[in-house]
BALOBA-1460 file (C-alpha; in Angstrom, 3 decimals):
// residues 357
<rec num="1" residu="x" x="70.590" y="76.695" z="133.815"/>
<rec num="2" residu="x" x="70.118" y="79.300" z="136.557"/>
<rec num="3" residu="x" x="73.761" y="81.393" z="136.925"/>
<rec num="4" residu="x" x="75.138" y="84.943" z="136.778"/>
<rec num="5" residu="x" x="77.452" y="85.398" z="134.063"/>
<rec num="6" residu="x" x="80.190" y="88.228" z="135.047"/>
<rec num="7" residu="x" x="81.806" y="90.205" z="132.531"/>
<rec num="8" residu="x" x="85.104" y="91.990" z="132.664"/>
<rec num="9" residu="x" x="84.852" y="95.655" z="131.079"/>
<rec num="10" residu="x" x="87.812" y="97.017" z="131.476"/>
<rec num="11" residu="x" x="88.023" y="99.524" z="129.378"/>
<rec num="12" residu="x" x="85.392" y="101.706" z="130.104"/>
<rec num="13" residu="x" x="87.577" y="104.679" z="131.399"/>
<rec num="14" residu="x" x="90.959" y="103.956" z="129.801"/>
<rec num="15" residu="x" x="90.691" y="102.626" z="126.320"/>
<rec num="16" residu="x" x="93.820" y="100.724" z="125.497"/>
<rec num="17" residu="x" x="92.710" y="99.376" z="122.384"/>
<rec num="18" residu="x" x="89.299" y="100.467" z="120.839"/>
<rec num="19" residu="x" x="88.593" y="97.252" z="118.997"/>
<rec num="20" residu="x" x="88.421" y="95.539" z="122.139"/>
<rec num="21" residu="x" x="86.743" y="98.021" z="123.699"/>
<rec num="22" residu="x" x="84.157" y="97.937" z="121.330"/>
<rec num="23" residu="x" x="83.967" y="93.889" z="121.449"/>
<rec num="24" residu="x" x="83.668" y="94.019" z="124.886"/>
<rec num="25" residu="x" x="80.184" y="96.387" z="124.763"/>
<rec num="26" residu="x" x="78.855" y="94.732" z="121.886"/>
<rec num="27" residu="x" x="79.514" y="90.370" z="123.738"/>
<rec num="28" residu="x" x="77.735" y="91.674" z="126.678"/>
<rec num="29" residu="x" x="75.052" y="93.469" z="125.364"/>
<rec num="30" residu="x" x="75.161" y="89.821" z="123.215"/>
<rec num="31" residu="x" x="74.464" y="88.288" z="126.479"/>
<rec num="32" residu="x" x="72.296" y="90.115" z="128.139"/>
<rec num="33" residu="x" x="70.121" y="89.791" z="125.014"/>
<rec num="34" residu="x" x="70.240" y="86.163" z="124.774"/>
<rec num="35" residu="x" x="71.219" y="85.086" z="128.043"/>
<rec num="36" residu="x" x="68.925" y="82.079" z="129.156"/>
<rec num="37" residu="x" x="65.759" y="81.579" z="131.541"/>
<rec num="38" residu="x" x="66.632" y="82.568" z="134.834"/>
<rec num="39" residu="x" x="70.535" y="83.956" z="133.852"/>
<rec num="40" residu="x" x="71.722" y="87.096" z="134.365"/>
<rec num="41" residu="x" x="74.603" y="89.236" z="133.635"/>
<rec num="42" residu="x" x="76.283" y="91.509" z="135.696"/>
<rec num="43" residu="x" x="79.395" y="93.501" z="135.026"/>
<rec num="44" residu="x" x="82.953" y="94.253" z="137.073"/>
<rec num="45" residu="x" x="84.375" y="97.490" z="135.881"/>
<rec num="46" residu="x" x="87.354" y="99.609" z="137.283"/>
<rec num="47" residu="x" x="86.754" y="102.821" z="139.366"/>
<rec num="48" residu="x" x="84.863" y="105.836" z="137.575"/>
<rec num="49" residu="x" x="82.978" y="103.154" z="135.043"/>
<rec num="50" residu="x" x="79.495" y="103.669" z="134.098"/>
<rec num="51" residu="x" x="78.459" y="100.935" z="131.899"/>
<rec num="52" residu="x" x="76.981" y="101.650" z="128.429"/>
<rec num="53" residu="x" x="75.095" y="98.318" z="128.022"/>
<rec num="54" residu="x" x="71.242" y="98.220" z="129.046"/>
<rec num="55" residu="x" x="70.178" y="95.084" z="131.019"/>
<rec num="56" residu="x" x="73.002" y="94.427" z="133.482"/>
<rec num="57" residu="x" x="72.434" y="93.145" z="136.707"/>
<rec num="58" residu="x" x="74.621" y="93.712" z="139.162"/>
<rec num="59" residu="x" x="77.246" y="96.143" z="138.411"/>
<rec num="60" residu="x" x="80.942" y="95.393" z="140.530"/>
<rec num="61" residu="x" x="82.674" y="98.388" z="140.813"/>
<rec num="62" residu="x" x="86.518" y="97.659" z="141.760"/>
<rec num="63" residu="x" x="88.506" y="100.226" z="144.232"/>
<rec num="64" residu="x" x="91.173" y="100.877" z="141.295"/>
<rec num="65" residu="x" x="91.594" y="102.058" z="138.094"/>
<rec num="66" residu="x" x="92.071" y="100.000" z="134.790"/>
<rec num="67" residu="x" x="96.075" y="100.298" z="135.459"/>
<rec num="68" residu="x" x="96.264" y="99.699" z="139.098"/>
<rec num="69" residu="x" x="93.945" y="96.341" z="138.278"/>
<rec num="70" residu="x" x="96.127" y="95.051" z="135.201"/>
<rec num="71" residu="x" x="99.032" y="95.258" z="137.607"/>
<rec num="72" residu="x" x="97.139" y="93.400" z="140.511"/>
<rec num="73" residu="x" x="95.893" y="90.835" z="138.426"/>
<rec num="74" residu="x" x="99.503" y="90.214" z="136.782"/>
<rec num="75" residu="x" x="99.868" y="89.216" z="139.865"/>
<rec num="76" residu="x" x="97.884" y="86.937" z="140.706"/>
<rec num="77" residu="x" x="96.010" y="89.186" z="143.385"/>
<rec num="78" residu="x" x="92.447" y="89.909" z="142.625"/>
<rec num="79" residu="x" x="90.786" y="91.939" z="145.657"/>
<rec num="80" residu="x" x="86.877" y="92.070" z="145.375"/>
<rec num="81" residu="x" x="86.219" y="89.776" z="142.973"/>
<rec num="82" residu="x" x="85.128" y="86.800" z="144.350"/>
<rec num="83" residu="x" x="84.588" y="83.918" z="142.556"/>
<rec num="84" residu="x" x="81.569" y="82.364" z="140.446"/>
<rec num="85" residu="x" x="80.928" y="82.476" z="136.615"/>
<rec num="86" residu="x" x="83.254" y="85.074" z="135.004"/>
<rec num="87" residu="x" x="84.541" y="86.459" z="131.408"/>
<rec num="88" residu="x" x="86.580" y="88.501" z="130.049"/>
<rec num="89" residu="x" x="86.456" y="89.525" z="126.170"/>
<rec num="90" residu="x" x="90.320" y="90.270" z="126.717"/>
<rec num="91" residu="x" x="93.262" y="88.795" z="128.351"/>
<rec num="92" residu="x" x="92.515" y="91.327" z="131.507"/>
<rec num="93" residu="x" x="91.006" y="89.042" z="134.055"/>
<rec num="94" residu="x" x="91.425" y="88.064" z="137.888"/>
<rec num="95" residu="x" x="93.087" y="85.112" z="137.308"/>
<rec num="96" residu="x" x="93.733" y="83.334" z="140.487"/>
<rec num="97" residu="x" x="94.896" y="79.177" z="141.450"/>
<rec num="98" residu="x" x="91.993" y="77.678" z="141.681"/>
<rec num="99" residu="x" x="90.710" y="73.470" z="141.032"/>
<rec num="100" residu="x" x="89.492" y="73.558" z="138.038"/>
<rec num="101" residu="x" x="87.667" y="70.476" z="137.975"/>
<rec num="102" residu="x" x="86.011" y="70.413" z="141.403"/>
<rec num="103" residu="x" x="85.616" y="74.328" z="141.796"/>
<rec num="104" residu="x" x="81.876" y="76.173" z="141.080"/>
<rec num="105" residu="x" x="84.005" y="78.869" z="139.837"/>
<rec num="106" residu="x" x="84.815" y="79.647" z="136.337"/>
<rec num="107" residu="x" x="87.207" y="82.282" z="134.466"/>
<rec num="108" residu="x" x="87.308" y="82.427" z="130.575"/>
<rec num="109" residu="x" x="89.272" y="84.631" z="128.863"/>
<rec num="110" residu="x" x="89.545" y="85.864" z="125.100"/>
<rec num="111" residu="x" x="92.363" y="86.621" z="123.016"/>
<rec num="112" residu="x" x="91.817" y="88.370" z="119.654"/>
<rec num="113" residu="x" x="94.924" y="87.721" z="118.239"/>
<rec num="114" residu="x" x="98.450" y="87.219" z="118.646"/>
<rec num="115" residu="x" x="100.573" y="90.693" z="117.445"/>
<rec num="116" residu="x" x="101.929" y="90.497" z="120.970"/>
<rec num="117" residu="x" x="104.270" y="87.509" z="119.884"/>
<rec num="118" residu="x" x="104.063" y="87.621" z="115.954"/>
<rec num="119" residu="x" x="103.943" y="90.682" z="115.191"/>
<rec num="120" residu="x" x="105.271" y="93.120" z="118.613"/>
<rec num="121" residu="x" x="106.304" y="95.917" z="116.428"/>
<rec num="122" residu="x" x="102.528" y="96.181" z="116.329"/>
<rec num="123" residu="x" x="102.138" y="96.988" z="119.923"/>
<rec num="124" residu="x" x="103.987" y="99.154" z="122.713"/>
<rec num="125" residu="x" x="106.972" y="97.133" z="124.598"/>
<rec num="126" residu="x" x="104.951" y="97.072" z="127.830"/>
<rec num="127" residu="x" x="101.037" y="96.505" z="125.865"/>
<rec num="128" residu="x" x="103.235" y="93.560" z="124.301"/>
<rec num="129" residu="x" x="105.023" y="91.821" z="127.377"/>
<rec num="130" residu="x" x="101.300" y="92.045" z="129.457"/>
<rec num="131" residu="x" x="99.743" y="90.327" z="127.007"/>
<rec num="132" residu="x" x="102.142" y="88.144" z="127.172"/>
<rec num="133" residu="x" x="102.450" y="87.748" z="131.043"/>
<rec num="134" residu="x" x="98.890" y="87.472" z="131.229"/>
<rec num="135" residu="x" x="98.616" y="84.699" z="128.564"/>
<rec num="136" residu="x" x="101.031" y="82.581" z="130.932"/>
<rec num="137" residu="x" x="98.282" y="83.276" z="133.689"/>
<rec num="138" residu="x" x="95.493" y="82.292" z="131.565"/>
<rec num="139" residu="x" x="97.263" y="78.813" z="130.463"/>
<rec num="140" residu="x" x="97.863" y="78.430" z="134.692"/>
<rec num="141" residu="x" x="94.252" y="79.523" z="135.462"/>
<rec num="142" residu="x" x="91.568" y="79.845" z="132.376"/>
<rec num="143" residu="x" x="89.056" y="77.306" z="132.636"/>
<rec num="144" residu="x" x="88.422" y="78.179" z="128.597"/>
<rec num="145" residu="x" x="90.751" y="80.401" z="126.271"/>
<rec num="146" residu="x" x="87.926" y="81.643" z="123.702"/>
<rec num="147" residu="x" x="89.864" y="82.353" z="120.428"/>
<rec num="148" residu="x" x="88.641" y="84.448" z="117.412"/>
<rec num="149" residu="x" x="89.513" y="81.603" z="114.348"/>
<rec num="150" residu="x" x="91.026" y="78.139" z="114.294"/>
<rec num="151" residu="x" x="94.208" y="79.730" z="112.550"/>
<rec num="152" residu="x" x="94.607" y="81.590" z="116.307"/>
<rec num="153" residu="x" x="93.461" y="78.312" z="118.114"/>
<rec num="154" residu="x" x="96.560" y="76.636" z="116.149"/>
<rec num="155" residu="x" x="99.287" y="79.368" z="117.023"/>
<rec num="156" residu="x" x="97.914" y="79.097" z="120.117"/>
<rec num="157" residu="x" x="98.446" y="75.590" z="120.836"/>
<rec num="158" residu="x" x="102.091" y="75.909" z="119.330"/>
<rec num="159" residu="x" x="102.598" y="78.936" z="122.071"/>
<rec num="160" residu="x" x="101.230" y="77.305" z="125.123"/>
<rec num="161" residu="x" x="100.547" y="74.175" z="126.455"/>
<rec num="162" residu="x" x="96.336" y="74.923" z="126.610"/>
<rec num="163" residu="x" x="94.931" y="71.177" z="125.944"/>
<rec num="164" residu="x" x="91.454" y="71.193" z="124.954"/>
<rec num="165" residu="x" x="90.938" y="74.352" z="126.602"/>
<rec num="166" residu="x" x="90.413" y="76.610" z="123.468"/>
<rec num="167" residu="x" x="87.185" y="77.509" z="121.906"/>
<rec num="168" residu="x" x="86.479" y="79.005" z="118.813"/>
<rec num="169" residu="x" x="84.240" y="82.282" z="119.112"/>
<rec num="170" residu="x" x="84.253" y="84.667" z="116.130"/>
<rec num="171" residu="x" x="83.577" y="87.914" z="116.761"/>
<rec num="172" residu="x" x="81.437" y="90.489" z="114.941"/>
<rec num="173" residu="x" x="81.469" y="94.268" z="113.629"/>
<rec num="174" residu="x" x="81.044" y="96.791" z="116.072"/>
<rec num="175" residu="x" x="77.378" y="97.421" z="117.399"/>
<rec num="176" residu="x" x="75.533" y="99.827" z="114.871"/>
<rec num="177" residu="x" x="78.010" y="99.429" z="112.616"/>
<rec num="178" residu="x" x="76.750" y="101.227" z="108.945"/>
<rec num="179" residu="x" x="77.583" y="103.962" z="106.492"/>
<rec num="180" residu="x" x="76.699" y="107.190" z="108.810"/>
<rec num="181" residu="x" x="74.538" y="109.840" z="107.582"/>
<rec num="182" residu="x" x="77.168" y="112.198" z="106.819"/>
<rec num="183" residu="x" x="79.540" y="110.203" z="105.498"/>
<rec num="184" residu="x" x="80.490" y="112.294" z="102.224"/>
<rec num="185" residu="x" x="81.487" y="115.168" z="104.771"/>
<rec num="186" residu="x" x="83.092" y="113.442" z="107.044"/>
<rec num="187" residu="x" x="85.672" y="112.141" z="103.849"/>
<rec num="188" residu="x" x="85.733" y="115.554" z="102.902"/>
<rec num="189" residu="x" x="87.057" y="116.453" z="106.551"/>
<rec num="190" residu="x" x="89.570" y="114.093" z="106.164"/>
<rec num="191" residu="x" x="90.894" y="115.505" z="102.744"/>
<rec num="192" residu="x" x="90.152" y="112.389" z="100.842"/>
<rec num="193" residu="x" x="89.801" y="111.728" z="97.225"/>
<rec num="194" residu="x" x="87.069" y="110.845" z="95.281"/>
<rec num="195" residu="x" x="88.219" y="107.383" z="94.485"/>
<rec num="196" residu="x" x="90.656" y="105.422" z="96.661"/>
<rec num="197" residu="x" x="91.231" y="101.544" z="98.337"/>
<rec num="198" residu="x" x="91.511" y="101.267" z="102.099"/>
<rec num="199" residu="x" x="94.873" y="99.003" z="102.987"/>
<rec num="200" residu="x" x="95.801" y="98.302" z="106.377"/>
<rec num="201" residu="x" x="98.791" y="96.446" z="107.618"/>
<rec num="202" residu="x" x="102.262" y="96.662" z="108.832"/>
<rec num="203" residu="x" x="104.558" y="98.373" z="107.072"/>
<rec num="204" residu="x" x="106.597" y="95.489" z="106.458"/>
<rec num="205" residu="x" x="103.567" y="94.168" z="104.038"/>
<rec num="206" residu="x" x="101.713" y="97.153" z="103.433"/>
<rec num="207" residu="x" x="104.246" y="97.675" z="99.970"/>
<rec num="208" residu="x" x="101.870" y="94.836" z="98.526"/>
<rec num="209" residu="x" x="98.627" y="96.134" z="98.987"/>
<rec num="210" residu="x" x="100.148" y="99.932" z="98.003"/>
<rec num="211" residu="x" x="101.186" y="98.152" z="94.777"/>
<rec num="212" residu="x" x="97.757" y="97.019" z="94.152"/>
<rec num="213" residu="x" x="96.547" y="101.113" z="94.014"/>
<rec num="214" residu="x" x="98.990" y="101.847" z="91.486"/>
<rec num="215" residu="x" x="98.294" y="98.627" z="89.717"/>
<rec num="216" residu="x" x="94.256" y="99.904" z="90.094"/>
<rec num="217" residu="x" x="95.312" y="103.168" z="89.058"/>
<rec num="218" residu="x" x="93.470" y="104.584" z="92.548"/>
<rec num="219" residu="x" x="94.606" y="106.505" z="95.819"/>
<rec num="220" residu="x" x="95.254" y="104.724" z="98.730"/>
<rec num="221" residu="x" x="94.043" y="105.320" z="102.273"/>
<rec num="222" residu="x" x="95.751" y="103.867" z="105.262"/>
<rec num="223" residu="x" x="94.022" y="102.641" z="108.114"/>
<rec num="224" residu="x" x="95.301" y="102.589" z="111.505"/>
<rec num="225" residu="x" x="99.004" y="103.562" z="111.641"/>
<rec num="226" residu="x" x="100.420" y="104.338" z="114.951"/>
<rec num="227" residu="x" x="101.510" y="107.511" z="116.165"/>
<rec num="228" residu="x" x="103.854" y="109.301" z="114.462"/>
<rec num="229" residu="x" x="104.343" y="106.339" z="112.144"/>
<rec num="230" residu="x" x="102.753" y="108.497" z="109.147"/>
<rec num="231" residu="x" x="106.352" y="109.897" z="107.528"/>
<rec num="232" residu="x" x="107.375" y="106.119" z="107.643"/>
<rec num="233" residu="x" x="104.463" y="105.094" z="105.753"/>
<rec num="234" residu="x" x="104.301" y="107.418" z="103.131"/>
<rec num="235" residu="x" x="107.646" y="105.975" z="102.443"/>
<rec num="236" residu="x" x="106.875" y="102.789" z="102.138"/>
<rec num="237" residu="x" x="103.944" y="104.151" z="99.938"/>
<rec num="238" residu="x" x="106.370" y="106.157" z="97.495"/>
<rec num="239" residu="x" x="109.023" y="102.966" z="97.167"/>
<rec num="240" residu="x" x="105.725" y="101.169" z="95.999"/>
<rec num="241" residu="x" x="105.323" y="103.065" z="93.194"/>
<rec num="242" residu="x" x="102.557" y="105.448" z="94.947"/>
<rec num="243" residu="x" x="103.028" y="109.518" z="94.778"/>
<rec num="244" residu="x" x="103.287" y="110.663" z="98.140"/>
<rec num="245" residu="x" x="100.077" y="113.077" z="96.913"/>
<rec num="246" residu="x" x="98.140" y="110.053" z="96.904"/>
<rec num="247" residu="x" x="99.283" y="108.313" z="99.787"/>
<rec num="248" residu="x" x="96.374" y="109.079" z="102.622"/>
<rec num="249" residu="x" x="97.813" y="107.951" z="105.855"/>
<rec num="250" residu="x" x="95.581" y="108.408" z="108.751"/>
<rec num="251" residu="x" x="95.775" y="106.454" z="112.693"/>
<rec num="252" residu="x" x="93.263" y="105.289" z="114.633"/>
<rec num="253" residu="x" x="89.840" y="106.673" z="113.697"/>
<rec num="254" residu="x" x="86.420" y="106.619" z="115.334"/>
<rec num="255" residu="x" x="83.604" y="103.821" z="114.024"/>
<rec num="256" residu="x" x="81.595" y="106.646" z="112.383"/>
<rec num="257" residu="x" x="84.608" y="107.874" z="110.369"/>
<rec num="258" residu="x" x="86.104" y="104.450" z="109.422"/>
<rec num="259" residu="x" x="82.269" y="103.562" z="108.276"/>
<rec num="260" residu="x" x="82.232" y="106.625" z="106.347"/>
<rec num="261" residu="x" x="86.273" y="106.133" z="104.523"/>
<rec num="262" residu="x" x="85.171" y="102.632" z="104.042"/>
<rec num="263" residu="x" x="81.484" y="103.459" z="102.445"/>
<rec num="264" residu="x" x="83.732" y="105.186" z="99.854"/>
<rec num="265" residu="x" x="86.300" y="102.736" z="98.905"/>
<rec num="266" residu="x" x="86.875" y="100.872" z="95.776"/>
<rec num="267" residu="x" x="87.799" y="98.015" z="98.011"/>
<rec num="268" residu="x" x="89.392" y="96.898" z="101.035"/>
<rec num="269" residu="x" x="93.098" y="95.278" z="101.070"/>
<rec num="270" residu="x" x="94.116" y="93.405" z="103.978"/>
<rec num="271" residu="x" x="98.031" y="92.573" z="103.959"/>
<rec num="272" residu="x" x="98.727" y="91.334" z="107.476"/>
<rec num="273" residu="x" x="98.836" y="87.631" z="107.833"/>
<rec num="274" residu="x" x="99.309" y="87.605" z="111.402"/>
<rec num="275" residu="x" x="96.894" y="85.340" z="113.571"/>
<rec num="276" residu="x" x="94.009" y="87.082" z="114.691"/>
<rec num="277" residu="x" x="90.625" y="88.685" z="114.044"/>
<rec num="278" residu="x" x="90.897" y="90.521" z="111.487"/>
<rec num="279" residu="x" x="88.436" y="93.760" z="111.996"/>
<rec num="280" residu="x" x="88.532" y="96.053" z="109.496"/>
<rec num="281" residu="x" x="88.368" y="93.265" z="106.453"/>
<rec num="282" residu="x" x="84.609" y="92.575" z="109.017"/>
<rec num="283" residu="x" x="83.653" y="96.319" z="108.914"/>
<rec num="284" residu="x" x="84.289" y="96.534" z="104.901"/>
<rec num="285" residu="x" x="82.276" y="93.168" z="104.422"/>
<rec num="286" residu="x" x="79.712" y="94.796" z="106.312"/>
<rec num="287" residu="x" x="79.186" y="97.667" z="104.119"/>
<rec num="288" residu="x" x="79.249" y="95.369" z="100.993"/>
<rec num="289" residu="x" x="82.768" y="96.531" z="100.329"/>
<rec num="290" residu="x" x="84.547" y="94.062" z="97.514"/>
<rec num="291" residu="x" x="87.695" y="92.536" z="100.196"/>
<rec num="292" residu="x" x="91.594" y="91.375" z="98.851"/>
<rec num="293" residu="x" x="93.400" y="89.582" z="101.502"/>
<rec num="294" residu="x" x="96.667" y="88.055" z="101.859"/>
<rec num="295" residu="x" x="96.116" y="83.993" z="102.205"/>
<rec num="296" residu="x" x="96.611" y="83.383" z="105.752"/>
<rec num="297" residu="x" x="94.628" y="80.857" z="107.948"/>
<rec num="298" residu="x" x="92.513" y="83.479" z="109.891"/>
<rec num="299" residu="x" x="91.936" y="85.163" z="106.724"/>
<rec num="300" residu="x" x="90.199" y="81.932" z="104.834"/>
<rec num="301" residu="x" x="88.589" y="81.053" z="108.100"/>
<rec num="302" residu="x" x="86.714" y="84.836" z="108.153"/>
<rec num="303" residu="x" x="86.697" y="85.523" z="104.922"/>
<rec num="304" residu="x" x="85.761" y="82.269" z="103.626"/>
<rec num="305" residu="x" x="84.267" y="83.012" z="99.890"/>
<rec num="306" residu="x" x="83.356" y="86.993" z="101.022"/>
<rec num="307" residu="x" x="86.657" y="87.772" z="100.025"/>
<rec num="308" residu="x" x="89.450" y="87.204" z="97.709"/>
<rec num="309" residu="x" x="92.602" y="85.394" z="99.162"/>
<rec num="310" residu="x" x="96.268" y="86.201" z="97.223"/>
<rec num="311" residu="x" x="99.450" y="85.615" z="98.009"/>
<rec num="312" residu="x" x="101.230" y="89.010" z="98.545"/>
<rec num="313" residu="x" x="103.637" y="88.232" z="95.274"/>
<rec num="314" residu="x" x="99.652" y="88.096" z="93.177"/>
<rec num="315" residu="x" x="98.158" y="90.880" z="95.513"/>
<rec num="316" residu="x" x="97.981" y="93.901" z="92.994"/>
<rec num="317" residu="x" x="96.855" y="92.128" z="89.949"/>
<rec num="318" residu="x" x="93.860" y="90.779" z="92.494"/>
<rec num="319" residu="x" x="93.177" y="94.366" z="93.519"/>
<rec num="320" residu="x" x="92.823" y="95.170" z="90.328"/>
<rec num="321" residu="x" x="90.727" y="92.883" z="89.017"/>
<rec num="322" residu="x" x="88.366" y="93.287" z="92.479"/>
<rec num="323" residu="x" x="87.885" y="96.941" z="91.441"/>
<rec num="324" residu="x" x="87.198" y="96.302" z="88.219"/>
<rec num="325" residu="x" x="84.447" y="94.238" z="86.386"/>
<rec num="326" residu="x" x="84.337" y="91.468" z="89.941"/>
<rec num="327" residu="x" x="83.655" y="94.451" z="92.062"/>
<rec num="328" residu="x" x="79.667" y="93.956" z="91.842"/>
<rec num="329" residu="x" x="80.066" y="90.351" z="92.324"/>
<rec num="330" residu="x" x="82.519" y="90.763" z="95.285"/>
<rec num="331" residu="x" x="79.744" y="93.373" z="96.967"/>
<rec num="332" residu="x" x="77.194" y="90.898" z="96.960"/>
<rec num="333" residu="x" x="79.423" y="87.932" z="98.499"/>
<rec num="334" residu="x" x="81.140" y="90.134" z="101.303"/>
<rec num="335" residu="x" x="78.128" y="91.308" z="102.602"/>
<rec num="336" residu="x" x="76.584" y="87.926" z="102.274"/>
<rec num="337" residu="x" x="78.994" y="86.390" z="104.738"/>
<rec num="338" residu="x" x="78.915" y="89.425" z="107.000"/>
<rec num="339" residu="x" x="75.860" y="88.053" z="108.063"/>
<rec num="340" residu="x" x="77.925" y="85.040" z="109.472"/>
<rec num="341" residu="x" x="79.101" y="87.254" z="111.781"/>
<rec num="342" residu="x" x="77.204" y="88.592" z="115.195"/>
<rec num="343" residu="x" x="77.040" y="89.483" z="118.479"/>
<rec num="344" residu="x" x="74.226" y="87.693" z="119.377"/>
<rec num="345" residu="x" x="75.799" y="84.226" z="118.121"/>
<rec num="346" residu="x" x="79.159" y="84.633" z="119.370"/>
<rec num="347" residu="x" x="77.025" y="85.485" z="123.201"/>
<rec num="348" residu="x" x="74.951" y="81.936" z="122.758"/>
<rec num="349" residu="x" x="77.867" y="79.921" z="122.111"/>
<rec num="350" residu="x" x="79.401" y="81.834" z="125.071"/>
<rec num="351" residu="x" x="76.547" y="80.671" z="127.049"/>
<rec num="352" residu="x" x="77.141" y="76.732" z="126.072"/>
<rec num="353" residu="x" x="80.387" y="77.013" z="126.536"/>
<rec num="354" residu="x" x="79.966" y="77.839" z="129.959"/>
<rec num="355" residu="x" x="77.378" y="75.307" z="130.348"/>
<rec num="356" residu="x" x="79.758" y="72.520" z="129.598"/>
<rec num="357" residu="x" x="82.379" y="74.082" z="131.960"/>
């Protein structure tokens, strides 16, 4: 199989969201490192991109900017492209008319989850109605829709009328991904306790996981609340039966400091059951962190037995007992099936899949 793979990295310059930034470098550094005998990769990037991935081929710089090209290809219009083998580990992608069966050319596209109709709160008005636009394009256009669980390939189908289209790709924790050297200052930085669980969620659920603190008798950190969200969710924290003293909100943090805040932890609570890949309960398996999730499908499909599932009504009392006397045993199983997880795997079945294309 003799081909050039192109990837979409989009967010090189202007990060829109990290996570996918960050599983955009580590899938095509994936490929390049497993791509077959006589592949290649190469890479498309907005103006002003170097790309941080050793191995690439040819490198396509475009004549905009990240913005001017998510506009263009909303549109349909995708001006030095050109056509071939091409993939994007997002939605943003130059998808154009084309035959799907007949045509040498190929688009796939990813889509990590789906906050942009399940949960939109989640996201800006215009992040959320672009994913959405674009999602329209992709069931027009996509050759393949690579999705991050079968609980996503299942919303997906109810969304959008995508056929057999949809593969299942997990993803993996970012590249390098481990407790950093300085770790105990960089929690000291941050003002955080000596004991503490890391929740994350949307307010609307995060009550359950704040309940499982109090239940655990620990702080509770906060992982990733939007901007200027942080009054709100000490709130929530205090109706939960959580003193606003130890209530440790905090937004969107670098890889080095969430490695280091969840290095510490007692355990990790997940409390979102919306459809998608679900990152952070990755990272903490990673690190051997003991993991309480709310039962959802992409949370038994990623989780599988590295975690404990609960509904939100039984979430506390499983907090509890995972930072109590199951907290060794949960170490050893989440950072058993962390190892299910990679970027090299999720690049080779990227390479079958478009070998059957």
């Amino acid at each position: 199989m003799g081909a050039r793979l192109r990837v979409v990295l989009d967010q090189l310059v202007d990060v829109v969201d990290a996570d996918h930034a960050d599983a955009a470098v580590g899938i095509t550094a994936g490929l390049v490192a497993t791509a077959p005998s006589g592949c290649a990769v190469d890479a498309i990037v907005p103006a002003g991109a170097s790309v941080p991935v050793a191995g690439i081929g040819d490198i396509r710089t475009l004549g905009m900017g990240r913005r001017e090209l998510a506009a263009a290809w909303q549109l349909g219009i995708a001006p030095g492209v050109g056509g071939g083998l091409i993939h994007s580990p997002t939605l943003m992608a130059p998808l154009v008319r084309h035959d799907r069966v007949h045509d040498n050319h190929q688009t796939t596209v990813t889509v990590w989850d789906l906050r942009a109709w399940d949960a939109p709160e989640l996201l800006s008005k215009g992040n959320a109605a672009w994913q959405r636009g674009m999602l329209r394009r992709a069931v027009r256009h996509a050759d393949a829709v690579v999705v991050s669980s079968h609980a996503v390939a299942e919303r997906l189908s109810e969304l959008a009328k995508i056929g057999d289209r949809v593969r299942v790709i997990a993803g993996a924790p970012p590249q390098g991904f481990d407790v950093p050297f300085d770790a105990a200052a960089r929690r000291n930085a941050l003002s955080l306790p000596d004991r503490y669980i890391v929740v994350s969620g949307s307010p609307s659920g995060l009550a359950d996981g704040i309940r499982g603190a109090v239940a655990a008798g620990l702080d509770a950190v906060v992982f990733d609340a939007p901007e200027g969200s942080e009054p709100h969710y000490v709130e929530v924290a205090s109706a939960a039966g959580l003193p606003e003293r130890r209530a440790h909100v905090r937004g969107v943090l670098s890889i080095e400091d969430r490695a280091a805040i969840l290095s510490g932890a007692s355990a990790y609570v997940a409390t979102s059951a919306v459809a998608g890949w679900p990152w952070r309960a990755v990272e903490a398996m990673a690190l051997g962190i003991p993991v309480v999730a709310v039962d959802s499908g992409s949370h038994r499909d990623v989780l599988a037995d590295g975690g404990v599932l609960a509904s939100a009504d039984e979430l506390s009392e499983a907090v509890a007992a995972a930072t109590g006397d199951s907290a060794t045993r949960l170490s050893v199983l989440a950072a058993d099936r962390s190892r299910a997880f990679s970027w090299a795997s999720a690049a080779e079945r990227l390479w079958a899949l478009h070998a059957d294309l």
